[in-house]
C-alpha positions in Angstrom: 22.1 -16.8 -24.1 21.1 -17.9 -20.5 18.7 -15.6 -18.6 21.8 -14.1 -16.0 23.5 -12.8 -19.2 20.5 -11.7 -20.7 20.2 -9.6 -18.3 23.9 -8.7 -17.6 23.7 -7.5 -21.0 20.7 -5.8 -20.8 22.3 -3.7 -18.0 25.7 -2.9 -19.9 23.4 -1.9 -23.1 21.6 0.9 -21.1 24.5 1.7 -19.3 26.9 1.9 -22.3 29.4 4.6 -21.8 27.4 6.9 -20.6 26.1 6.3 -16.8 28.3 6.0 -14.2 25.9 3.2 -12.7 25.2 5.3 -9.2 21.6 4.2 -9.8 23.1 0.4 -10.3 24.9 1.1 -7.3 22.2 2.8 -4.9 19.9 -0.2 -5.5 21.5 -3.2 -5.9 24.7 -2.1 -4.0 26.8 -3.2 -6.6 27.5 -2.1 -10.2 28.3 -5.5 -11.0 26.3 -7.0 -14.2 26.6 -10.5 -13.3 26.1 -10.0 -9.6 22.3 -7.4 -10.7 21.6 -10.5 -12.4 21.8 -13.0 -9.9 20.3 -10.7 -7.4 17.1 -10.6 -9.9 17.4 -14.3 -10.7 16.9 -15.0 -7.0 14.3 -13.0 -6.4 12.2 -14.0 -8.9 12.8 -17.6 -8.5 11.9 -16.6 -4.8 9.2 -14.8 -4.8 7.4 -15.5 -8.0 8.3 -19.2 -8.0 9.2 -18.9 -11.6 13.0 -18.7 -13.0 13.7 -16.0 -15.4 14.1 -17.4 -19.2 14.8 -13.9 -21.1 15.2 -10.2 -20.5 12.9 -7.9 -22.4 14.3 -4.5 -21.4 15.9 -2.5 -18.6 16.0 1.2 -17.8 16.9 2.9 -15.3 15.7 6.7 -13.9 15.1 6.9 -10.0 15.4 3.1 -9.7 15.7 0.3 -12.4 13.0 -1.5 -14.2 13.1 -4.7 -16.2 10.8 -6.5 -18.0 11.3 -10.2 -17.8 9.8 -13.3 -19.8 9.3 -16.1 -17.1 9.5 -20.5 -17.7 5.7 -20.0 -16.7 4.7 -17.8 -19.7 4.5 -15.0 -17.8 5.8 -11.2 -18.9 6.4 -9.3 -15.8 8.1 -5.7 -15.3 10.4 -5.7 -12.2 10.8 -2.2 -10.2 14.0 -2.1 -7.9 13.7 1.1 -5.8 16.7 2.3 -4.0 16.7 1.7 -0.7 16.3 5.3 0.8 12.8 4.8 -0.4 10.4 3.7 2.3 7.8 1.1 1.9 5.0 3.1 3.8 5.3 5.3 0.2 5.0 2.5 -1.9 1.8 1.2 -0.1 -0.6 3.6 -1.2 0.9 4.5 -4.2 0.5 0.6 -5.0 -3.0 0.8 -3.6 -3.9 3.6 -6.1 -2.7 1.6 -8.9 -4.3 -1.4 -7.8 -7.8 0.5 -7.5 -7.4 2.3 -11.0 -6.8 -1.3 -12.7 -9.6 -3.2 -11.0 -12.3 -0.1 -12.1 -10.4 -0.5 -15.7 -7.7 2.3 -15.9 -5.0 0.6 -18.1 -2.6 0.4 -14.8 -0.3 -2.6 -14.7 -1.6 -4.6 -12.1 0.7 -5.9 -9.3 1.5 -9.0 -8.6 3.4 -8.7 -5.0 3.0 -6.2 -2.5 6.9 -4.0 -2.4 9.4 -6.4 -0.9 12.5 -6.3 0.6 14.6 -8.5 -0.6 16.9 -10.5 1.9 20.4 -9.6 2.2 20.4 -6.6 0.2 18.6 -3.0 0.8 16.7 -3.7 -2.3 12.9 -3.2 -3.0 11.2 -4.8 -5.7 8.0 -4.2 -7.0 7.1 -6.8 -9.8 3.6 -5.9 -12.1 2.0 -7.7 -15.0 0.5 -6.9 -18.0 -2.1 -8.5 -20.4 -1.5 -8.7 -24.0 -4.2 -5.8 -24.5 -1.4 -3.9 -22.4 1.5 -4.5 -25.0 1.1 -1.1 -25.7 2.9 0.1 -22.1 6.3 0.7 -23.2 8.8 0.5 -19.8 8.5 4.5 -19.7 4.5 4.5 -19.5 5.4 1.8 -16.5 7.3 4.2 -14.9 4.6 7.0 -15.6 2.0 4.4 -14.1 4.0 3.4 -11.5 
């Protein structure tokens, strides 16, 4: 399975028959699979400079998060924020988390600053973890996050 249907199907998995996909729809502007996707795709290839070989999980609550496997042997978690969410109130929470994991608070560490990605009203805030980390499940990333 290629990385845009892994995480097509990631999306109808969480979404199965249950959620109307307003969160899907807030975010990404679309409720699309395919076109999530390729929004994802293309950021990460973007932005990390890495393309996307698997998806790990995806969950959705205020916003959606993902964890991804990269070519580059990198794990990340994704965070798309809907839109009505203003980067001056990402900033410090980002700076918190950023403090608390360099003074050795297990905090996933991020990798980019919140972006906005081209095109769409979409923010994305991507963070790693180390493999003493595997423990963060994708809800202790949103707790931490």
């Amino acid at each position: 399975m290629g990385a845009a249907n892994s995480i097509a199907a990631a999306v109808l998995d969480w979404d199965a028959g249950w959620n109307d996909m307003t969160i899907e729809r807030n975010v990404f502007g679309t409720t699309e699979p395919q076109q999530i996707a390729s929004l994802i795709l293309h950021f990460v290839r973007q932005y990390l400079g890495s393309a996307v070989t698997q998806c790990l999980f995806y969950e959705t609550s205020m916003g959606c998060v993902l964890g991804l496997s990269l070519g580059d042997g990198r794990n990340v978690a994704l965070k798309a924020q809907p839109p009505s969410l203003q980067l001056d109130r990402l900033l410090p929470a980002q700076r918190a988390q950023t403090h608390l994991a360099d003074r050795g608070f297990p905090a996933p560490r991020p990798i980019l600053p919140p972006t906005k990605l081209v095109g769409h009203l979409l923010c994305v805030w991507p963070f790693r973890w180390a493999k003493r980390d595997r423990h963060l499940s994708s809800l202790s990333l949103r707790i931490l996050t």
